[in-house]
C-alpha positions in Angstrom: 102.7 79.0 113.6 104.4 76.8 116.0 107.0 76.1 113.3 107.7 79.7 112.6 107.9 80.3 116.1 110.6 77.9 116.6 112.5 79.3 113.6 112.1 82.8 114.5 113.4 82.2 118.3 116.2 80.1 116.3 117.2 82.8 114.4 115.9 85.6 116.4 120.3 86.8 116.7 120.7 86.9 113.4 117.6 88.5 112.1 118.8 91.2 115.1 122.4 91.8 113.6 121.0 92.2 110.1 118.8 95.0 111.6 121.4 96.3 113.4 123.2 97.2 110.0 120.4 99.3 109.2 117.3 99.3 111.5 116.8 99.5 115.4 119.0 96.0 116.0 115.5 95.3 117.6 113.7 93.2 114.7 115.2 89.7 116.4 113.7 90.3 119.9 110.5 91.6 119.0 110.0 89.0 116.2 110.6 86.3 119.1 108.7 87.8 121.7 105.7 88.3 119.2 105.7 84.6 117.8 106.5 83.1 121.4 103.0 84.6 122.5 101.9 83.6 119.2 102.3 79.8 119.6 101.0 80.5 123.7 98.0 82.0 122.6 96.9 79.6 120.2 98.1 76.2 122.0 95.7 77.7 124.8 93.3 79.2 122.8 91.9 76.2 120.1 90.8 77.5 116.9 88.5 75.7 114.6 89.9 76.7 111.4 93.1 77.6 109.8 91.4 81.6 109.2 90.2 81.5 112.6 94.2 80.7 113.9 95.5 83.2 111.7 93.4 85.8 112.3 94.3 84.9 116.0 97.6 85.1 115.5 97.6 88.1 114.1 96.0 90.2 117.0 98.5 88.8 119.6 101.5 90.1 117.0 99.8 93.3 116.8 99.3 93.5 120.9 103.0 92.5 121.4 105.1 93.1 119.0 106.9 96.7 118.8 108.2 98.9 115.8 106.2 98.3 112.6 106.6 94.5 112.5 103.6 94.0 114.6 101.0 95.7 112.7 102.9 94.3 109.3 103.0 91.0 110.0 99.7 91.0 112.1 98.0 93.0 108.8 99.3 90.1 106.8 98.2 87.1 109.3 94.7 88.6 109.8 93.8 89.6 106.7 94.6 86.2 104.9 92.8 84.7 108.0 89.4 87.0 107.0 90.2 86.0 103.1 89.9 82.0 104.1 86.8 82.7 106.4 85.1 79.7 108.2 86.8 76.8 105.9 87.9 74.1 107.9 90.5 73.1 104.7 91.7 74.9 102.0 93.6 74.0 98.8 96.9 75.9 97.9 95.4 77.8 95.6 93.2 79.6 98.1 96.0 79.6 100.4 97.9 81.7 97.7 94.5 83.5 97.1 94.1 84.4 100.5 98.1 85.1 101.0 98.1 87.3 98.3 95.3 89.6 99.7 97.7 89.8 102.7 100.6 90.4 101.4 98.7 93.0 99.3 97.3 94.8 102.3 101.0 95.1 104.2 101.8 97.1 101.1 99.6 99.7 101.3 99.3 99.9 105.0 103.6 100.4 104.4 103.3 102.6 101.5 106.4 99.7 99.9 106.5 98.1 96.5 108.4 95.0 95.3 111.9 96.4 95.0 112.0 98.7 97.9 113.6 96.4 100.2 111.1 95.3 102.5 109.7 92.1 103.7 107.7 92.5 100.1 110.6 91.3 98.3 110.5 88.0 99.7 106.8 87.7 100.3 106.0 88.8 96.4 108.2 86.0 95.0 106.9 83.0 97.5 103.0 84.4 96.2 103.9 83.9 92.4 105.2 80.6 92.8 103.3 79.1 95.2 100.3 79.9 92.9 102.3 79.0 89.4 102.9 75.7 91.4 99.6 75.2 92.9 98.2 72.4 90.7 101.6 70.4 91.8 102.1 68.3 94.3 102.0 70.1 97.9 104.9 69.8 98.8 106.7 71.1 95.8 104.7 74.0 95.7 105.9 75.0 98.6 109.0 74.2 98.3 109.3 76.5 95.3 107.7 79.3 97.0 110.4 78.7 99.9 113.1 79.2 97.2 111.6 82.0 95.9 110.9 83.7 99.6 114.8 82.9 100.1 116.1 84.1 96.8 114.2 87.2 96.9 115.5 88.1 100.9 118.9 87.3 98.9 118.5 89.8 96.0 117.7 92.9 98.8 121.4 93.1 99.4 122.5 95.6 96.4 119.4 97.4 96.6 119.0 100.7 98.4 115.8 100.9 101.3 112.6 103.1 99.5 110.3 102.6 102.8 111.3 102.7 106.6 114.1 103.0 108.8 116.3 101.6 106.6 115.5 104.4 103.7 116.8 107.5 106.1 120.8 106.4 105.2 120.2 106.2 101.5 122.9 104.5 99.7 124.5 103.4 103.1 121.6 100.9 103.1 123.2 99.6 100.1 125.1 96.2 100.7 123.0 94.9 103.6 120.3 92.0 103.3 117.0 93.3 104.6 115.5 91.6 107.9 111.8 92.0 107.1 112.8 89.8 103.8 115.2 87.5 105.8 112.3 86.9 108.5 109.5 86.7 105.5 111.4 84.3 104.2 111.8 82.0 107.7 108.1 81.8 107.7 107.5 81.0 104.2 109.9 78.4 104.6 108.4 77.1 108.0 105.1 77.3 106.2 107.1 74.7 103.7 108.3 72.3 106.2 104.4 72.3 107.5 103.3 71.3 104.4 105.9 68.9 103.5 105.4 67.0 107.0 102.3 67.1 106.7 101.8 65.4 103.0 104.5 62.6 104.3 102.0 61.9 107.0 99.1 61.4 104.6 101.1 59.3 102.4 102.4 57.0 105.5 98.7 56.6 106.3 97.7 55.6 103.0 100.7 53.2 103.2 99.4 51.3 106.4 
C-alpha cells in the first residue's frame, strides 16, 4: 500500500489528464488523496495480517475517496482482504485466489465486463497470469501479471466506454486510454516491485 501510494501521488497528473479526455479530470486527485490516507491510516493503525491491512485499506478509500473510485477500489481491497482472512502469509496462489474474488465483486457492484473499458481490463489480465504463473518464482509471477495489467490499460485505447462516465460520449470515448485501467495497472505493478524487493531480501539473507 505504501508503494501504490507513492506511485499513485507520482502519477496522480497524468492519471488526471487521461480522465480529463473522458471523465471528470478528477480520477488523479481523488486517487491521491484516497491512497495518501491509505498509507496514514495503516502506518498508524498496525495490522496483523495482510487481510486485516487490506480490508483496512479499503474502508479509508471508501471514506475518502469521491466519484465511483472509492467504493471500486475499496470493494476490491476489502473483499480480497475478507477472502485471505486471518493468515498471517499467503502463497500467490491465494493471493490470485483472493484477488480474483475482488476483482470479481467490482464487476458486479459496476455492472462492467472485460472489454468495456474499465479498470477490469487491466485487472482481468494481471488475475490470469499471476495465477498461470503462480508455481514460478515470485517475482516472475508478478512481473507477468504487471505486463499483463500494463498491456491490458494499453489495449482500452480503440475501444469504446460500455460502463460509466466515459460510456455517455459513445464513440468519442474511442481513442483515449482509460484511467481506471491506467491506475489498476500502477498498483498491480507496485504490487510487483513489493514482491520483487521483497524476494531479493530473502535471498540476501540466505546469502549472509
Amino acid at each position: 500500500m505504501t508503494r501504490a501510494a507513492e506511485s499513485v501521488d507520482r502519477e496522480a497528473d497524468r492519471l488526471t489528464e487521461l480522465d480529463s479526455a473522458i471523465g471528470d479530470a478528477d480520477h488523479g486527485s481523488n486517487l491521491r488523496r484516497g491512497f495518501a490516507a491509505v498509507r496514514d491510516t495503516l502506518e498508524r493503525d498496525r495490522t496483523d495480517t495482510p487481510g486485516a491491512a487490506l480490508m483496512l485499506a479499503g474502508r479509508q478509500l471508501v471514506s475518502t475517496v469521491g466519484g465511483a473510485s472509492g467504493p471500486l477500489y475499496g470493494t476490491l481491497l476489502r473483499r480480497t482482504g475478507k477472502t485471505l482472512g486471518d493468515a498471517r502469509s499467503v502463497t500467490v496462489g491465494q493471493l490470485a485466489d483472493a484477488l480474483r474474488a475482488g476483482v470479481d465483486a467490482v464487476a458486479q457492484l459496476g455492472g462492467a465486463a472485460e472489454g468495456d473499458k474499465t479498470m477490469l481490463d487491466a485487472l482481468y489480465p494481471a488475475l490470469g497470469a499471476l495465477a498461470a504463473a503462480a508455481e514460478k518464482p515470485t517475482g516472475e509471477a508478478f512481473t507477468a501479471a504487471r505486463t499483463a495489467a500494463e498491456e491490458g490499460a494499453l489495449a482500452t485505447v480503440p475501444l469504446r466506454a460500455r460502463k460509466g462516465r466515459a460510456s455517455y460520449l459513445g464513440e468519442r470515448s474511442e481513442g483515449h486510454q482509460d484511467p481506471g485501467a491506467t491506475s489498476s495497472a500502477l498498483l498491480v505493478a507496485a504490487l510487483a516491485e513489493t514482491a520483487e524487493a521483497t524476494a531479493e531480501a530473502g535471498a540476501e539473507a540466505a546469502d549472509e
